[in-house]
FIDO-454551 format. One record per residue: chain; x, y, z of N, C-alpha, C in turn; residue number from 0. Coordinates in Angstrom, 1 decimal. Layout:
REM residues N
[A [X Y Z] [X Y Z] [X Y Z] NUM]
...
END
This chain:
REM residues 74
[A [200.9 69.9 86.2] [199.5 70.3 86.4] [199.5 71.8 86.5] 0]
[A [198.7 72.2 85.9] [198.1 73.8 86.1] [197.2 74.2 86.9] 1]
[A [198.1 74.9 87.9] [196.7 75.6 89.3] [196.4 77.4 89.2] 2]
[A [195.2 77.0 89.3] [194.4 78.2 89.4] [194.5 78.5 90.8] 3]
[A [194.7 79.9 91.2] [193.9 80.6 92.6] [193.1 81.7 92.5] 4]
[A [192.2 81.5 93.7] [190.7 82.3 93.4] [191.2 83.6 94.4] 5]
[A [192.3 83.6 94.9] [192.3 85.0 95.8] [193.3 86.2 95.0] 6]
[A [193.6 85.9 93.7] [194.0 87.3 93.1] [195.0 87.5 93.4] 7]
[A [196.3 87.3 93.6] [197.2 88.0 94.5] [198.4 87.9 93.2] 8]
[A [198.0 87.9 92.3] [198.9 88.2 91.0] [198.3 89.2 90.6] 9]
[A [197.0 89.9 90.9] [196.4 91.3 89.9] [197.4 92.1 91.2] 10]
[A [198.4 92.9 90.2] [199.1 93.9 90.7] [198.5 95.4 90.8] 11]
[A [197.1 95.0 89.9] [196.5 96.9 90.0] [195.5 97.0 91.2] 12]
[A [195.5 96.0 92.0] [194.9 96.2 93.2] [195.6 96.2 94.6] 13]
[A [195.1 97.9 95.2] [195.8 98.2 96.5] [194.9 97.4 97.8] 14]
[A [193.8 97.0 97.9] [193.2 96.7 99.3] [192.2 95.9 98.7] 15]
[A [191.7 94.9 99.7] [190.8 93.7 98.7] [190.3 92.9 100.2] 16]
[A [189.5 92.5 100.3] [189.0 91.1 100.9] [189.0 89.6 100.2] 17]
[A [188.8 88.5 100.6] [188.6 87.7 100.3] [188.3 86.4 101.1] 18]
[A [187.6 85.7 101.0] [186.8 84.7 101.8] [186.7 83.2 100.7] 19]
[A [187.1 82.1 101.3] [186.8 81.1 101.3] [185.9 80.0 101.5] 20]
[A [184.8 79.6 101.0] [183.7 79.3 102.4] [183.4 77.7 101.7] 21]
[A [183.8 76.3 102.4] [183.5 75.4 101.8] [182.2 75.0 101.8] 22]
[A [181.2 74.2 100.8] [180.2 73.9 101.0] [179.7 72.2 101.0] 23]
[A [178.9 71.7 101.6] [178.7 70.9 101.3] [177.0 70.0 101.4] 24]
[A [176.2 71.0 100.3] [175.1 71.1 100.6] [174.6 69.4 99.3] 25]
[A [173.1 69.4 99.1] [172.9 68.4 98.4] [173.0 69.0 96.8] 26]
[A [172.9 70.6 97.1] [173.0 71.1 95.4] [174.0 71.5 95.2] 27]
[A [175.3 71.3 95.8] [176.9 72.2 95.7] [177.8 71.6 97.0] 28]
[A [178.7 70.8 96.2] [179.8 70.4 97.1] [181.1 71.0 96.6] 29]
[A [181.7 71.7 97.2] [182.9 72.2 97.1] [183.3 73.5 97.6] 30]
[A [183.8 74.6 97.0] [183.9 76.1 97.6] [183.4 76.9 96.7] 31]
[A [182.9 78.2 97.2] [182.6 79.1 96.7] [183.6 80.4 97.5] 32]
[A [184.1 81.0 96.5] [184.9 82.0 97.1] [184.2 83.6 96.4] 33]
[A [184.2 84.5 97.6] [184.1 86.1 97.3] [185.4 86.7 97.0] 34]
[A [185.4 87.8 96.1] [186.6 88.8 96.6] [186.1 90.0 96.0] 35]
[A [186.4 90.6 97.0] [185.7 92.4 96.7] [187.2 93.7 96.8] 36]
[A [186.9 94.1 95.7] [187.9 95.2 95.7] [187.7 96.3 96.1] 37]
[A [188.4 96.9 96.9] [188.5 97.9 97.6] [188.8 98.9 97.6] 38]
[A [190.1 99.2 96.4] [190.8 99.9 96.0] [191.8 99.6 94.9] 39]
[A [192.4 99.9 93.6] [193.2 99.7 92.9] [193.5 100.5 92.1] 40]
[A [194.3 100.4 91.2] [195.4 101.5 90.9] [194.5 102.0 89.3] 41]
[A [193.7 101.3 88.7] [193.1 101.4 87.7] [192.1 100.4 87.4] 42]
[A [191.1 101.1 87.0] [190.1 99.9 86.6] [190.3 99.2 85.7] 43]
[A [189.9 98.0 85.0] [189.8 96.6 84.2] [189.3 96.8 83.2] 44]
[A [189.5 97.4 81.7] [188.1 97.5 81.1] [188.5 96.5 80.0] 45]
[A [188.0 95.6 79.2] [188.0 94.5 78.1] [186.9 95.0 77.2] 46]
[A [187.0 94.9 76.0] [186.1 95.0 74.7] [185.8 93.3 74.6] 47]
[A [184.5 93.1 74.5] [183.8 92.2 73.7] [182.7 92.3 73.0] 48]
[A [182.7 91.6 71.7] [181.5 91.3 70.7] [181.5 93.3 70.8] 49]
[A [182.7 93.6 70.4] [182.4 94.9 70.0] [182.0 96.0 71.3] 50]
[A [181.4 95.6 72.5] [181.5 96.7 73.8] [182.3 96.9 74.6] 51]
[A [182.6 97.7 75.3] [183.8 98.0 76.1] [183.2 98.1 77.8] 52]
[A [183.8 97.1 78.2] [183.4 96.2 79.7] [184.2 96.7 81.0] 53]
[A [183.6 97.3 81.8] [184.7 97.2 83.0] [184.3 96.4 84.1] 54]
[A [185.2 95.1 83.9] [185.3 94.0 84.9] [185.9 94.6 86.2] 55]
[A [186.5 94.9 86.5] [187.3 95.2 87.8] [187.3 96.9 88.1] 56]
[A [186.7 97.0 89.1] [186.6 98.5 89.6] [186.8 98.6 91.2] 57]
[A [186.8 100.0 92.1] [186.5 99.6 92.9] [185.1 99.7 93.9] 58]
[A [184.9 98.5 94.2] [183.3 98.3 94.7] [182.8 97.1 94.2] 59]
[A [183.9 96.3 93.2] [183.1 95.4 92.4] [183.5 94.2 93.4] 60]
[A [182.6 93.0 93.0] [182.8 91.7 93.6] [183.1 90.6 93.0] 61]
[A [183.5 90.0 93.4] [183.8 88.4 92.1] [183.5 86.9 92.8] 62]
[A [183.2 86.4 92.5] [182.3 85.3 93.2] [183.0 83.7 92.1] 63]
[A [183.2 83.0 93.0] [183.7 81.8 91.6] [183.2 80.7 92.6] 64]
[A [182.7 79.4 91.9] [182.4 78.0 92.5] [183.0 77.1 91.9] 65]
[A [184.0 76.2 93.0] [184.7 75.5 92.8] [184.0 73.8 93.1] 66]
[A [183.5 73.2 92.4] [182.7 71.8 92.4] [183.9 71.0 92.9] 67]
[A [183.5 70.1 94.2] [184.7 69.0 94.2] [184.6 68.0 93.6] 68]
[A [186.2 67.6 93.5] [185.9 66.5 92.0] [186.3 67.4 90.4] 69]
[A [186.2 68.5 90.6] [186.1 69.5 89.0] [187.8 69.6 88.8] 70]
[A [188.1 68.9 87.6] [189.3 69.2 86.5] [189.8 70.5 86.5] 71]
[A [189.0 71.6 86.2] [188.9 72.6 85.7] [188.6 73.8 86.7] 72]
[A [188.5 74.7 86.7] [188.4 76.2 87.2] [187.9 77.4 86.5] 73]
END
């Protein structure tokens, strides 16, 4: 089986970071929602798509993912 993790700790171009856990279990969202905010890293993230040039990862940026219980996938 193939596991994903939502706290990053394989991006090596990041020096200082947060990250938070928060399980939910409301009537519109059961599962986790995780933050992680970068703080510092060694270079920012930039990806070209559909032809523009994107910077995902900087520092100041945040990343937010929701994990549905029950969900296959990631």
């Amino acid at each position: 089986m193939k596991r994903k993790f939502s706290d990053r700790a394989n991006w090596r171009r990041i020096l200082k970071k947060n990250y938070a856990c928060i399980p939910m279990d409301e009537p519109y969202f059961r599962g986790f929602v995780t933050l992680y905010r970068i703080q510092d890293l060694r270079d920012p993230l930039w990806k070209e798509y559909n032809g523009k040039r994107m910077c995902l990862a900087d520092k100041g940026y945040l990343w937010t993912q929701h994990y549905p219980r029950g969900s296959t996938s990631s």
